[in-house]
C-alpha positions in Angstrom: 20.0 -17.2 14.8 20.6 -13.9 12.8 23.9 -12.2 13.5 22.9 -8.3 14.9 23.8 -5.7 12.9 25.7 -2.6 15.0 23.7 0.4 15.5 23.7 2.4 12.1 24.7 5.1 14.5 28.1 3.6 15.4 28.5 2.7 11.4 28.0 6.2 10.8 30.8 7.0 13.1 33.4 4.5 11.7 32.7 5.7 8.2 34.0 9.5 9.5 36.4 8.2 11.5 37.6 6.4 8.4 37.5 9.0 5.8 39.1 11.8 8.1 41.9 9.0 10.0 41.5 11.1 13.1 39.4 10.7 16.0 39.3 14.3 16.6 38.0 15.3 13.6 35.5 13.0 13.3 34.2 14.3 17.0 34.2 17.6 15.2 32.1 16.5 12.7 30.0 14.9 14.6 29.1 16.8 17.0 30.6 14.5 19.9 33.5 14.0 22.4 37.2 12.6 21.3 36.2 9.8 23.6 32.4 9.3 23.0 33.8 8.3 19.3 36.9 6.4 20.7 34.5 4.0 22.5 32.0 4.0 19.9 34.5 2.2 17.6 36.0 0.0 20.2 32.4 -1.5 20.5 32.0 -2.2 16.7 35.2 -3.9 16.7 34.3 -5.9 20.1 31.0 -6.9 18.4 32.8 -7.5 14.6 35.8 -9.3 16.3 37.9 -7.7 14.7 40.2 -4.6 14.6 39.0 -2.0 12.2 41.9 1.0 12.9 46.3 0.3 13.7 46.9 3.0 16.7 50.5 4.1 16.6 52.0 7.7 17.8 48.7 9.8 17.5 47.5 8.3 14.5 45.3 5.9 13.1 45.3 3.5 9.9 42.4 1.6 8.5 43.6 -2.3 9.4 42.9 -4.9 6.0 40.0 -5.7 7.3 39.2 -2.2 8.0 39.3 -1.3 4.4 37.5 -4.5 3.4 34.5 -3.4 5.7 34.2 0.2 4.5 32.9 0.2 0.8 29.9 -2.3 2.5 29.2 0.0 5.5 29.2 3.0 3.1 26.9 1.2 0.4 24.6 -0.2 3.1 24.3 3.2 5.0 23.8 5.3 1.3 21.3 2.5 0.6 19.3 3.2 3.7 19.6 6.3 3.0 17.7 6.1 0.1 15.1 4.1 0.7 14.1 6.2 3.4 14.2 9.4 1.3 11.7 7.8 -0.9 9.5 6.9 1.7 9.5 10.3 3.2 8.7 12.0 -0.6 6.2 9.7 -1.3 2.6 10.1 -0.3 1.1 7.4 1.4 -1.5 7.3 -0.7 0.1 7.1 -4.0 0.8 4.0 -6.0 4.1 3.2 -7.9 3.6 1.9 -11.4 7.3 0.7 -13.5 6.6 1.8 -17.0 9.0 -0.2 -19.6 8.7 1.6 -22.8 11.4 2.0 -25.7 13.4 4.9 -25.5 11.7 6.9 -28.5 8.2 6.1 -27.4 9.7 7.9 -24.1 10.8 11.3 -24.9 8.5 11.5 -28.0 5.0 10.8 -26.7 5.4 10.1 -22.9 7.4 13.0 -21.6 5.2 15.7 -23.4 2.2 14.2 -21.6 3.4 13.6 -18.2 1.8 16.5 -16.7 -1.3 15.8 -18.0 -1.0 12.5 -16.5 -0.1 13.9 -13.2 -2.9 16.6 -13.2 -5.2 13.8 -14.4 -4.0 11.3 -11.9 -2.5 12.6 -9.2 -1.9 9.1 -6.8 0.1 7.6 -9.6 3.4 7.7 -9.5 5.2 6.6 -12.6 8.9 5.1 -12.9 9.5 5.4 -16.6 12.5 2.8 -18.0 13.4 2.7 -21.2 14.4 -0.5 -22.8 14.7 -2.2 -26.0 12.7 -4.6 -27.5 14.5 -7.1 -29.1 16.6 -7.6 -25.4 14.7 -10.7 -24.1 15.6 -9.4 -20.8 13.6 -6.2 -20.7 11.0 -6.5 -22.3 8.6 -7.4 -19.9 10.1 -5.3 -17.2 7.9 -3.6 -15.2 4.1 -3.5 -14.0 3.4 -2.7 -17.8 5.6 -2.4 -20.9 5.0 -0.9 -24.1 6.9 -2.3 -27.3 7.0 -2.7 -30.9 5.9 -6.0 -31.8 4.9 -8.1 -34.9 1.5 -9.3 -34.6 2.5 -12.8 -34.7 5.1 -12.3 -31.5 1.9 -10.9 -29.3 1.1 -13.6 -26.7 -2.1 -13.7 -24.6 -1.3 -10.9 -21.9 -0.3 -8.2 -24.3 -2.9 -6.1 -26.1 -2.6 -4.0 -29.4 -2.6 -0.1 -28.7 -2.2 1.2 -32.2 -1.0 -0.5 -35.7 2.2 1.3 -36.7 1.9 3.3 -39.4 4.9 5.5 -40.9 5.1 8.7 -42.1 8.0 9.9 -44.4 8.5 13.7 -43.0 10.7 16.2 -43.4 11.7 19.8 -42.3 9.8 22.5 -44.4 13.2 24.8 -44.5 14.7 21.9 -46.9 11.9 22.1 -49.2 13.7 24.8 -51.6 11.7 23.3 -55.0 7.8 21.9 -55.0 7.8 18.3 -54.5 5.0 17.3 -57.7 5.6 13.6 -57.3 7.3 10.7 -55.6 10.9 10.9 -57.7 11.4 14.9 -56.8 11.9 13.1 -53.4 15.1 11.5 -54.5 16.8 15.1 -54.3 17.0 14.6 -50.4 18.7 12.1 -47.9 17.0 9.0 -46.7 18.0 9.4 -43.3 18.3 4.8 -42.3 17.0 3.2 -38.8 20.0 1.1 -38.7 17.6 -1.3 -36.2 15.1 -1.6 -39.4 16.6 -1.1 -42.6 14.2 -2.5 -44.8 11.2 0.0 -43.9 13.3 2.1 -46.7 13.6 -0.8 -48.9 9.7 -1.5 -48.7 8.9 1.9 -49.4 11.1 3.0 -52.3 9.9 -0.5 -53.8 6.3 0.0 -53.1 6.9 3.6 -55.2 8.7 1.6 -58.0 12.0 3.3 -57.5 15.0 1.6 -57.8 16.7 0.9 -54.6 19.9 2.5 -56.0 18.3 5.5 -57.0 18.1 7.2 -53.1 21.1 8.6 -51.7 21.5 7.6 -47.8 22.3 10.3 -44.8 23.9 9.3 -41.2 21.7 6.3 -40.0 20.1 6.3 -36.1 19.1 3.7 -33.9 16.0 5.5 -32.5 13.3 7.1 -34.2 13.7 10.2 -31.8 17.7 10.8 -33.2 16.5 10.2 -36.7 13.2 13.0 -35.7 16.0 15.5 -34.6 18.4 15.1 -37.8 15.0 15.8 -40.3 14.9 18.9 -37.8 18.5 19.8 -38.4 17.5 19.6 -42.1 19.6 16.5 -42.9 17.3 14.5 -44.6 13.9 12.8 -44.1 13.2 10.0 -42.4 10.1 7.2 -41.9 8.4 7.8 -38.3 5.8 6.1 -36.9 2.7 8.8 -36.8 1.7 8.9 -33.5 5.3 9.9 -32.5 5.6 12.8 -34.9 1.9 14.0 -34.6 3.2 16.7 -32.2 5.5 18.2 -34.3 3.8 18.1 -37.2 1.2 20.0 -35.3 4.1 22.4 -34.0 5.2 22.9 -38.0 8.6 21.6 -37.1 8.2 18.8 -40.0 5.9 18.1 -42.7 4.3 15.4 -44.4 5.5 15.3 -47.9 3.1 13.0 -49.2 0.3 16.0 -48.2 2.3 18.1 -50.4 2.3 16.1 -53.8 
């Protein structure tokens, strides 16, 4: 047989009686008499077995057990809380969909088109969580989940949304000679994706440059920090093109090999 649970009413009162240690300023607070929350507690600890408050001269002190019951009342109350909120702000007829999606696929291409999505769909409701692919843990998070994957890792439930395909960008303000050819791209920093270091050393090697030849800027673990340093003009970096189609389009960056 399940133990009850006091009323969250009376958990509501110990919780103000416990963060103001006076009876007569939680019946302030409250809204109630000096005795209304005086019996209110000696209820809880009738039905708890166990004395929540030390009564000596006028005052009161939490009891050990007093303080070991309070963070879980407080927690359990905040949760309740919470879960109620949600309900109340969410339309009945909506539907909740957990997006897991890496971090730069979120603020680069989903978070520009969520009110698109929201004018297009309005009974979806999306929670968006970013997570990292190569943590076994999240990546299949959520109702769906979005990740960069080699071909051979796909297993039967995921499907291919677009091959990866990188383009080397940079800001047009750092451009202070014409760029005729791949070595005039040597006078600028590679800016590295310390999670994929070698997309650098397959393109410098597919363009026959020596891989001592390129000087190196501050590396970034997402593409969307390495996207923000090419803005800050400290380099140029290898994106994928689908998360830098929008600000090529805004002339933030350019594609250098559409200039030589």
């Amino acid at each position: 047989m399940a133990m009850p649970i006091p009323p969250v009413k009376t958990l509501m009162t110990f919780t103000v009686v416990a963060q103001t240690l006076s009876f007569s300023k939680a019946a302030v607070l409250l809204n109630l008499t000096q005795s209304a929350i005086s019996k209110q507690i000696l209820q809880l600890e009738a039905q708890i077995g166990c004395t929540l408050f030390e009564r000596s001269g006028g005052k009161i002190e939490l009891t050990e057990m007093g303080r070991r019951y309070l963070p879980s009342v407080v927690e359990a109350l905040e949760n309740l809380q919470h879960a109620t909120s949600n309900i109340m702000q969410t339309p009945h007829t909506k539907s909740r969909i957990a997006l897991s999606l890496p971090p730069s696929v979120a603020s680069m291409w989903l978070i520009p088109r969520l009110e698109h999505f929201r004018q297009s769909l309005p009974n979806i409701e999306l929670a968006v969580k970013a997570s990292i692919t190569s943590d076994m843990q999240n990546r299949f998070q959520g109702d769906i989940a979005v990740h960069c994957l080699p071909l051979a890792n796909l297993d039967e439930e995921a499907e291919l949304l677009v091959r990866e395909r990188l383009m080397l960008v940079v800001s047009p303000a750092l451009i202070t000679s014409p760029i005729r050819n791949i070595r005039d791209l040597l006078l600028y920093h590679s800016i590295s994706h310390i999670t994929r270091p070698q997309i650098w050393q397959q393109f410098w090697h597919s363009h026959g440059i020596a891989p001592d030849s390129p000087s190196y800027g501050v590396g970034f673990e997402h593409f969307y920090m390495a996207l923000e340093a090419v803005k800050q003009q400290q380099g140029m970096a290898l994106i994928p093109e689908f998360l830098v189609s929008d600000s090529l389009l805004k002339g933030e960056v350019i594609n250098t090999r559409a200039i030589f």
